[in-house]
N, C-alpha and C positions, 0 to 999 in steps of 0.2 A: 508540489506543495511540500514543503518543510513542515514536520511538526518535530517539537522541542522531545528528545528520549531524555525520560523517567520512568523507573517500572511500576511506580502505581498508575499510570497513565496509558498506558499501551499495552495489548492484550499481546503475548506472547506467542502465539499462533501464524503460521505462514504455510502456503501449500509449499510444494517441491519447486514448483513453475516462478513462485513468487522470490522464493529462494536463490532461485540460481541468478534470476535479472536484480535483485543484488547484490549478490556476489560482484557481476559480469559489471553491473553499475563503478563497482568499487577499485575491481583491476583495470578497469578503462581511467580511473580516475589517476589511478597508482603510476599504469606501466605508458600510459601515453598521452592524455592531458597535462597532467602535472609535469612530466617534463619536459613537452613541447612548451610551455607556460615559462618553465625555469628556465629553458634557452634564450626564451626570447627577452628575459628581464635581467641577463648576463647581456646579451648582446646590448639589451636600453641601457645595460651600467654604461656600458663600454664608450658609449659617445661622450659621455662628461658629467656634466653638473645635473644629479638627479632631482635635486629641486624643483628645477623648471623642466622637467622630462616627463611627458604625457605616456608615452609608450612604460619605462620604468613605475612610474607613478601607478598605472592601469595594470598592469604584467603581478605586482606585489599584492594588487585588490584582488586578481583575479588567484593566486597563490593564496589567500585568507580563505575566500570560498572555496575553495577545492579541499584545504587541509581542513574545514570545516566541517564539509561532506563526507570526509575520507572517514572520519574524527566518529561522526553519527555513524553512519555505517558501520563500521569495526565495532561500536558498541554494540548496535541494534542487531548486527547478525550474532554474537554471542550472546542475546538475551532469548531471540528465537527459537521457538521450539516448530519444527519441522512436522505436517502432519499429512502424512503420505499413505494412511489405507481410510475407507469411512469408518463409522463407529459398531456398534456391535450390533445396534436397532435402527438396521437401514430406512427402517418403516417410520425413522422419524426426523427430527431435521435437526443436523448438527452442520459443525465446522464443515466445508469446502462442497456440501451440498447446492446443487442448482435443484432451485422451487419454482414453481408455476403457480401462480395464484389468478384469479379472479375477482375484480370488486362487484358492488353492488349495481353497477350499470352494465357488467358483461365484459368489462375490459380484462385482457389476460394480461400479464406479465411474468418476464420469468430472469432469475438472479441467481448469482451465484454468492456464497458466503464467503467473505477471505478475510484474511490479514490484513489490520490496519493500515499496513504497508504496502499493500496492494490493491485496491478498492476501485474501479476504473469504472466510471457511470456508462462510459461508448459501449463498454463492454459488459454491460451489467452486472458489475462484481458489486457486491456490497460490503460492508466493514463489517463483523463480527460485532464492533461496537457500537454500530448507527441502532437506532431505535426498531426499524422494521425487521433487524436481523435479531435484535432481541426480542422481539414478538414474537418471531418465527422459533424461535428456537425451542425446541421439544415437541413440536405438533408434529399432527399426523394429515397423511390425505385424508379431506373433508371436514377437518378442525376447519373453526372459525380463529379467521386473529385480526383486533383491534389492531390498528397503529395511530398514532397521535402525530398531526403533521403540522405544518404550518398553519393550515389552511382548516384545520379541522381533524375530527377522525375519520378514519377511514377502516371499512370491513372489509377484509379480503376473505375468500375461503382456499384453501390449499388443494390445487387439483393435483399435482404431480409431485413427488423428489425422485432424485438421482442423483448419483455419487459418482465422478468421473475417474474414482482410483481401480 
């Protein structure tokens, strides 16, 4: 998922983990897509009339998206602020915490806080800036917290955090 970098739009926050699989995103894009990509759209010059040339024509699209990518990247990691220990009131729920919560029928669930640029549902990462991470944010175990969903609100109560720095 592409979202458009503006820094009133994006919360400047990334764990260490989130960090680096950007970085590693961006030198993949640098030192070995992009010029397997650029070869092969020397080699589509090389036959003739790029015009009518599918390979050439496709090789330049895919050269747009990459220098795209490269383009967001390079910015978003110099806007990133890296947060690599928890905060000072482990006892309550900030950036890169994983929480446990329970709703009102007994169900448990349990998330981690991260950077908008990390946020993975398989993995239960949530974005700092989704709604239920801004619920969360300052409680302690046994707070109650409201979240407002699609579907309705929803009450969770906060059984656990833990900070995995």
């Amino acid at each position: 998922m592409r979202i458009p970098s503006t820094k009133s739009n994006l919360s400047p926050y990334i764990t260490p983990e989130g960090h680096k699989r950007l970085r590693e995103e961006f030198n993949y894009l640098w030192k070995i897509k992009r010029p397997k990509v650029t070869q092969a759209v020397a080699d589509a010059a090389a036959m003739g009339d790029r015009s009518e040339n599918a390979e050439y024509i496709y090789g330049k699209k895919q050269l747009r998206q990459i220098d795209s990518r490269m383009r967001f990247l390079q910015q978003r990691l110099n806007e990133l602020k890296i947060v690599d220990r928890p905060a000072k009131e482990t006892t309550k729920i900030f950036f890169g915490a994983w929480v446990e919560l329970k709703d009102d029928n007994g169900n448990e669930y349990k998330y981690r806080i991260v950077g908008r640029d990390e946020f993975d549902s398989a993995r239960n990462y949530i974005s700092i800036d989704s709604p239920m991470a801004k619920a969360l944010l300052g409680k302690k175990k046994d707070d109650e917290v409201v979240v407002s969903r699609p579907n309705g609100k929803t009450t969770f109560i906060v059984v656990s955090i833990h900070y995995p720095f």
